[in-house]
C-alpha positions as CSV (number, residue, x, y, z in Angstrom):
1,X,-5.5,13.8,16.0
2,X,-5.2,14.1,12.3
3,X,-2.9,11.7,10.8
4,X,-3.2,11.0,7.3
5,X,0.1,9.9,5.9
6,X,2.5,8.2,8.4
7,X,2.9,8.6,12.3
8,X,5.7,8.0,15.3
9,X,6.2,4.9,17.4
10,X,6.1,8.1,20.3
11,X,3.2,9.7,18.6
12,X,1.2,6.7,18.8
13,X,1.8,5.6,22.1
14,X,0.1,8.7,23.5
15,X,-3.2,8.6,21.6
16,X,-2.9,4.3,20.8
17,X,-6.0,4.0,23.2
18,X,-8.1,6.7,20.9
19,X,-7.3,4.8,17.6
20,X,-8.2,1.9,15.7
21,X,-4.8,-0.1,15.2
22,X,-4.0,-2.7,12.8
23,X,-1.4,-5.1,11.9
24,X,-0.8,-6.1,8.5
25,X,2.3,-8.1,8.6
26,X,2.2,-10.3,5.4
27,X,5.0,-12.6,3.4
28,X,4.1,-13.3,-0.1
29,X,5.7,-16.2,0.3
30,X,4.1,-17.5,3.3
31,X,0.8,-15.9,3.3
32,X,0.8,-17.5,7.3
33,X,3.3,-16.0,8.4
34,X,1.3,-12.4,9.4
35,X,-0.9,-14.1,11.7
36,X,1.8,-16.0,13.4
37,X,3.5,-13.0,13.9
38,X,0.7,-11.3,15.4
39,X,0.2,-14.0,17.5
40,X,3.7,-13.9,18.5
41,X,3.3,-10.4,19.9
42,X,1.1,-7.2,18.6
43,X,0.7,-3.6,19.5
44,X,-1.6,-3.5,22.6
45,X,-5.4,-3.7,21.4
46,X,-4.8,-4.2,17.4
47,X,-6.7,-5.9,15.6
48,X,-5.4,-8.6,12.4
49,X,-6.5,-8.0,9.0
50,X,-4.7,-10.7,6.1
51,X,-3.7,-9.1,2.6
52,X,-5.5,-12.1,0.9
53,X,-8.2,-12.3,2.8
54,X,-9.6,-9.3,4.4
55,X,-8.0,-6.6,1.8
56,X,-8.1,-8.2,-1.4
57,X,-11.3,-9.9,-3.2
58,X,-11.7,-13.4,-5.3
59,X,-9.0,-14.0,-7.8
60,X,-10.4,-14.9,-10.8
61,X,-7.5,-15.7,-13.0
62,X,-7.4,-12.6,-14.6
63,X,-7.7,-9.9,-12.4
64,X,-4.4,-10.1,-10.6
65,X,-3.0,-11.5,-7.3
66,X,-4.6,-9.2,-5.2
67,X,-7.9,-7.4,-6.6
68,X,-9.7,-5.0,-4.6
69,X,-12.1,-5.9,-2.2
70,X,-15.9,-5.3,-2.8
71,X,-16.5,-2.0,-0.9
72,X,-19.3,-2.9,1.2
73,X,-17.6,-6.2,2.1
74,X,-14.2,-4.0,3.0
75,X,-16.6,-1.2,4.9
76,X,-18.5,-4.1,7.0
77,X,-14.4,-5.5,8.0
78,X,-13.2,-2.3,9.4
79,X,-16.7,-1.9,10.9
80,X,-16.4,-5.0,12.3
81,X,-12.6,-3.7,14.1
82,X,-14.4,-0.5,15.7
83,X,-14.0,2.1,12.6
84,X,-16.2,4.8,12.9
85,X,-16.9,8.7,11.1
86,X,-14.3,10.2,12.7
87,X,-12.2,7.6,13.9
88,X,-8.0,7.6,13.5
89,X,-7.2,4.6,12.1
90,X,-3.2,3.2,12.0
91,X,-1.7,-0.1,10.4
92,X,1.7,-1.0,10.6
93,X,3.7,-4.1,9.6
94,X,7.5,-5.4,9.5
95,X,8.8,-4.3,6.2
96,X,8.8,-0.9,6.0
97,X,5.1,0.1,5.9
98,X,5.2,-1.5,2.2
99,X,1.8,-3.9,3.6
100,X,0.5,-1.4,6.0
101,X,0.2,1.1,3.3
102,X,-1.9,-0.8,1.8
103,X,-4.6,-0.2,4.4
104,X,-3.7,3.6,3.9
105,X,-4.9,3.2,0.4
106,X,-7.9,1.4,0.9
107,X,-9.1,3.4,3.5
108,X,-8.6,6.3,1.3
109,X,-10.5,4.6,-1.3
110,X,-13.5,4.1,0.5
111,X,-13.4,7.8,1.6
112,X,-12.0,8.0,5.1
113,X,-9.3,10.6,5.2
114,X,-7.9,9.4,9.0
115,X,-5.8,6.7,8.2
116,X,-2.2,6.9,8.6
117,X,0.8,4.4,8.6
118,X,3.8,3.6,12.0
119,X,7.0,5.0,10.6
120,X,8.9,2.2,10.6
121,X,6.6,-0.6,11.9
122,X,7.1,-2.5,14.9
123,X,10.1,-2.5,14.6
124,X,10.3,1.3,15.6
125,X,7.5,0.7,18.1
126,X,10.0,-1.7,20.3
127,X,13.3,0.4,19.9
128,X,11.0,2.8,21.0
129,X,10.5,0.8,24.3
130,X,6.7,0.1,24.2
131,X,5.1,-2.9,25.3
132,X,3.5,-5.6,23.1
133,X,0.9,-7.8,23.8
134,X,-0.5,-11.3,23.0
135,X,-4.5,-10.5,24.0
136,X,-6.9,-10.3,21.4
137,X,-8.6,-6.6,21.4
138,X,-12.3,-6.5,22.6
139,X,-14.7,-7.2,19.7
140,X,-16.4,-3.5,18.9
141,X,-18.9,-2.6,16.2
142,X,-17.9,1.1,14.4
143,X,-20.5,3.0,11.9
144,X,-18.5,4.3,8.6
145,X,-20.9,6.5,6.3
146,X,-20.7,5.9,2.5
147,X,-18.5,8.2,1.2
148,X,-17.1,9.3,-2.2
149,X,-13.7,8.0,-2.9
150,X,-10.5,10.0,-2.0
151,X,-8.0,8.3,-4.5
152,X,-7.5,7.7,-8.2
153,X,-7.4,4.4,-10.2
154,X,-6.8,3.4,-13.5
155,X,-7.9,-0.2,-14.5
156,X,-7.0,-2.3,-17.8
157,X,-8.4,-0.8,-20.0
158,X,-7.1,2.9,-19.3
159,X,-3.7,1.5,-18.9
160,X,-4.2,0.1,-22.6
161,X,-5.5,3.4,-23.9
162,X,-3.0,5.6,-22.1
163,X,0.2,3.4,-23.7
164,X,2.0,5.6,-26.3
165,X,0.3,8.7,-25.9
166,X,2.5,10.6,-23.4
167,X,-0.3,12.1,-21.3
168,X,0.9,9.6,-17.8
169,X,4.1,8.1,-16.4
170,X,3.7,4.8,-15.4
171,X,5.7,4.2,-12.2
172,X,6.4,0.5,-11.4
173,X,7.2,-0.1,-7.5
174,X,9.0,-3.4,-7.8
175,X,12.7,-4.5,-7.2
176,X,15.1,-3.7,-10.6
177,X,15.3,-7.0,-11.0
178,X,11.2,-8.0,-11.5
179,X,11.0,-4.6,-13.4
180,X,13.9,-6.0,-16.4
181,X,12.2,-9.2,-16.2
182,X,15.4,-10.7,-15.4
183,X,13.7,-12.8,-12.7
184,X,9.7,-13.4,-11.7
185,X,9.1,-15.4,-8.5
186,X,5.7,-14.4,-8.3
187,X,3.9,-14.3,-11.7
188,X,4.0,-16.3,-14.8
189,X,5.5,-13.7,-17.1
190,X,9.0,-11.7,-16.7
191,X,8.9,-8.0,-17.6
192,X,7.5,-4.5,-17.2
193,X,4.3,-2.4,-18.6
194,X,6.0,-1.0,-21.8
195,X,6.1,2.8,-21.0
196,X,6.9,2.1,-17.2
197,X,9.8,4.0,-15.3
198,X,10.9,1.8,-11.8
199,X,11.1,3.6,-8.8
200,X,11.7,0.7,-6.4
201,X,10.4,0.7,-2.5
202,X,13.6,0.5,-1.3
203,X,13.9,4.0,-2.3
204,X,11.5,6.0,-0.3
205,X,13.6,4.3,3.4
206,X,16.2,4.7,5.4
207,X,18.7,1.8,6.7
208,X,15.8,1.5,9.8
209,X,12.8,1.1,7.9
210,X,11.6,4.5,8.5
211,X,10.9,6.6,5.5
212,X,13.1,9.0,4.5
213,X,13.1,13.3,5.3
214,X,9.9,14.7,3.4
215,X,12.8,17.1,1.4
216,X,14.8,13.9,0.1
217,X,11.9,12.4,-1.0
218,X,10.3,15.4,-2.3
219,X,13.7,16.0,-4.4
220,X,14.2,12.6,-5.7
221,X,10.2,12.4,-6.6
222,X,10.4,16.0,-8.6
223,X,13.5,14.3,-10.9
224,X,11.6,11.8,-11.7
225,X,9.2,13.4,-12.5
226,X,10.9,15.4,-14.8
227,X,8.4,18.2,-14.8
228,X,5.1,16.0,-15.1
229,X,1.9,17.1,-12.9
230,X,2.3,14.7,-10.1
231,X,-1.4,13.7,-10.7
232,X,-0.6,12.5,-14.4
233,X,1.4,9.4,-12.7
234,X,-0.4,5.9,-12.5
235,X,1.5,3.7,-9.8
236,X,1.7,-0.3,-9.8
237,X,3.7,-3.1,-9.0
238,X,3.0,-6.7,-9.2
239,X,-0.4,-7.0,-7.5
240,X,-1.7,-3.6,-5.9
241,X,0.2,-3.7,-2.0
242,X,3.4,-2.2,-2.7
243,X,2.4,0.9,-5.3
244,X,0.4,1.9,-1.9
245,X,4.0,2.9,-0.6
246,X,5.1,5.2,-3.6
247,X,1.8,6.6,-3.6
248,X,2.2,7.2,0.5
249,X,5.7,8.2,0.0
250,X,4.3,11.3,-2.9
251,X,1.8,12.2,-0.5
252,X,4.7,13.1,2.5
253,X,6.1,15.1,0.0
254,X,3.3,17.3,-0.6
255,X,3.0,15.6,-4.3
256,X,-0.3,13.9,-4.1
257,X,-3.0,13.0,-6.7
258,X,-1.6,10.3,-8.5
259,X,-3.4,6.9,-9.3
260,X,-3.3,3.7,-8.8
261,X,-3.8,0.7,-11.1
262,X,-4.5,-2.0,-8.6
263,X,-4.4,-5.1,-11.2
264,X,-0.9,-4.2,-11.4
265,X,1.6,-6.6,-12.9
266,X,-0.5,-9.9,-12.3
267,X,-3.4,-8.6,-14.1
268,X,-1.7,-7.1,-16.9
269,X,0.6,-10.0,-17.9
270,X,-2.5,-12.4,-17.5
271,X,-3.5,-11.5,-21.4
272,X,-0.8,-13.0,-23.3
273,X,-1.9,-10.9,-26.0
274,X,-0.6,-7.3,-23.8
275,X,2.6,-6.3,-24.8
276,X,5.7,-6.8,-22.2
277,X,9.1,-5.2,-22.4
278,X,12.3,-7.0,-20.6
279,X,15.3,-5.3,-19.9
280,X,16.1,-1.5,-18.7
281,X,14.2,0.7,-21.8
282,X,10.9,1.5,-20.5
């Protein structure tokens, strides 16, 4: 086993009892709702882990919605689920992979190259026809090594230097809408990074949730790139989760090294003093 982007419902099922399986259903506008879910029903022996809680760190007011985790408290978490050298780790959710991919990102970031995400969550896993379950996993302790970091990531500062000069694209992950500013249901200012292009989510799936063929998304990534290195892009969205799924989605098709800002939208537009653009012109 050597997942590192995204995986089958089938695929898993045969090697579920040699990986480390999480859910990370999450609604940003019922941050309860995950655990429920899981609660409801979960893939046989996964563990929980909440975008608030487990994979984001203290909000401060002006470092976004969802700022990364301190790394030693994020490597004693997935320690705490059984994670281990060597170990193949899978999260999956209810929306596409856009949450689960988060996990993907992070446990990139710490330097763990086996993580992948379930094409098209749990929702493939039951058309599929496998079971679910409502037992908690067996508590397990896991040993990760301290590692460099396998990912890229700009912060405020970068972003604010790198405005104007042409050297990145700045690739916004959320809806049309949120990206013109012409509504905000989640932060206190409408609008987009000036600069910014919007590839939305929605774009990397299929009707079923599952992403789409590596060529389609290869194609449409390469036009808009528009000739650009892939690894001169700088992904974000409106707190650091959904980016995690453009940057998944460049990685299927073979167009990797790109980097994440992970203040994203809710830090930037935290300074009133940044500037903001509203409408279509990036």
């Amino acid at each position: 086993m050597n997942w590192t982007t995204i995986v089958t419902a089938n695929e898993l099922a045969t090697r579920l009892d040699r990986c480390v399986v999480v859910d990370c259903r999450h609604d940003l506008a019922d941050p309860d709702k995950g655990r429920a879910s899981y609660a409801e029903g979960h893939l046989p022996g996964a563990f929980f882990l909440h975008q608030d809680f487990d994979l984001a760190g203290p909000r401060n007011g002006r470092n976004g919605r969802h700022p990364l985790p301190e790394p030693e408290a994020l490597y004693r978490k997935l320690e705490s689920i059984g994670l281990s050298d060597g170990d193949q780790l899978v999260a999956y959710d209810d929306i596409g992979g856009v949450a689960a991919s988060r996990l993907w990102w992070l446990v990139r970031w710490l330097g763990h190259p086996g993580a992948a995400v379930l094409d098209g969550g749990i929702q493939a896993w039951r058309m599929a026809g496998h079971p679910l379950s409502h037992a908690q996993p067996v508590p397990r302790t896991g040993s990760l090594s301290r590692r460099a970091s396998l990912v890229a990531q700009f912060d405020t500062q970068r972003i604010v230097a790198a405005l104007g000069t042409g050297r990145h694209l700045l690739v916004d992950a959320r809806s049309p809408e949120r990206y013109r500013g012409e509504i905000e249901p989640l932060d206190p200012v409408a609008g987009h990074i000036p600069g910014a292009v919007n590839r939305p989510i929605q774009q990397n799936l299929r009707p079923d949730g599952r992403f789409k063929p590596i060529g389609t998304l290869r194609a449409e990534f390469l036009e808009l790139l528009a000739g650009r290195d892939p690894r001169t892009v700088v992904h974000h969205c409106g707190s650091g989760i959904a980016a995690c799924h453009n940057l998944l989605a460049m990685e299927l098709a073979d167009l990797s090294g790109g980097a994440m800002y992970p203040g994203s939208w809710s830090e930037w537009c935290a300074d009133p003093a940044r500037p903001v653009i509203v409408g279509s012109k990036p």
